[in-house]
N, C-alpha and C positions, 0 to 999 in steps of 0.2 A: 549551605550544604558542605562545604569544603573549608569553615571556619576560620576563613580568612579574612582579612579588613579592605577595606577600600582602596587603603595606601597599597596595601601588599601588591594589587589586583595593577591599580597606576602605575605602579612600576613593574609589572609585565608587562604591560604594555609598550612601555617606553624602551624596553628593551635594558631594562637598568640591572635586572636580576630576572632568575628564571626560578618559577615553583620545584618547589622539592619533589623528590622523587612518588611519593605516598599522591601528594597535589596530584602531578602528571597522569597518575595511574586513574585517580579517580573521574580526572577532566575525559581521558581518553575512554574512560567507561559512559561516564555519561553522554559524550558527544560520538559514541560511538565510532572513533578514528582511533588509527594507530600514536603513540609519543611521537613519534616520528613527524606528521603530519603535524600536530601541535607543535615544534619546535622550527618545522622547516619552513620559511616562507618561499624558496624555493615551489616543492609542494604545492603550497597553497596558490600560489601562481598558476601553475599549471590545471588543478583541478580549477583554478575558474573561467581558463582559457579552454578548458574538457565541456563547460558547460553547456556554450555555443553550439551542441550538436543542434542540429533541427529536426524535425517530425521525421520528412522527407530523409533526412541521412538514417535515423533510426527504421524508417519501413523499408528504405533500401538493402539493409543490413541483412535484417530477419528474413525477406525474401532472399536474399544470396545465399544465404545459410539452407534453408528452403526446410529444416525441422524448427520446429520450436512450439515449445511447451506453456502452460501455464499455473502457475502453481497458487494452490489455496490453502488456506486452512480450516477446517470443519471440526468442532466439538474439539479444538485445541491438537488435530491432527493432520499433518499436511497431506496435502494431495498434489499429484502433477498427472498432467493432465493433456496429452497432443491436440495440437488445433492445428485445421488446415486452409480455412476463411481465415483470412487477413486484407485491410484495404486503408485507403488513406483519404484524406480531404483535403490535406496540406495542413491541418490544423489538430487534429488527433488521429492516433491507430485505432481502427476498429476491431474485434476480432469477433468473428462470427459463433453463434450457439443459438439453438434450437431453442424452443421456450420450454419445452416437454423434460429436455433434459435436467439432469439432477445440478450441474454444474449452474443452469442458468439462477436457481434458486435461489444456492451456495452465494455467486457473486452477488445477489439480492440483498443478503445478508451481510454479507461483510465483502466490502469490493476492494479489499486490500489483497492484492495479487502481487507476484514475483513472474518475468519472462525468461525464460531460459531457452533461448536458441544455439543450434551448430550444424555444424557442415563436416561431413562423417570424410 
């Protein structure tokens, strides 16, 4: 994809050279991160030490915040969406929906969702 050689790729690695600027842009498209994030190991440290949240820290959260939303996409248009059932098992977030409703369908269909919660 980025019409590079295997050498080129080895020696980013090794820290021996860094891809050019065009490279950078395209890595950071496809892997969806900032140049920044790609160059820093800094960074990257830290997002992996981010990762360690646990279920529990995450349902602690959104109920502190005590809104939060859910967001869909339907026919390629997003939707959000308040919820007020939220619960835990230690092991995943539950969040609650009626069967009746149009939402529960929705995530039937495509159960790739966004959360967005806050605290006003």
């Amino acid at each position: 994809m980025l019409q590079v050689s295997r050498q080129s790729v080895s020696r980013w690695e090794m820290d021996v050279t860094f891809p050019e600027t065009d490279k950078l842009i395209k890595l950071s498209r496809m892997y969806e991160c900032s140049i920044d994030f790609l160059l820093n190991e800094n960074l990257q440290e830290k997002e992996e030490r981010d990762m360690s949240t646990s279920i529990e820290d995450c349902y602690q959260f959104i109920r502190d915040c005590g809104y939060f939303f859910l967001a869909t996409s339907v026919d390629n248009q997003p939707k959000l969406r308040p919820f007020g059932m939220i619960y835990t098992d230690g092991k995943s977030i539950y969040f609650a929906t009626d069967m009746r409703k149009s939402v529960f369908t929705e995530l039937k269909e495509n159960s790739n969702i966004e959360l967005a919660s806050y605290n006003p």
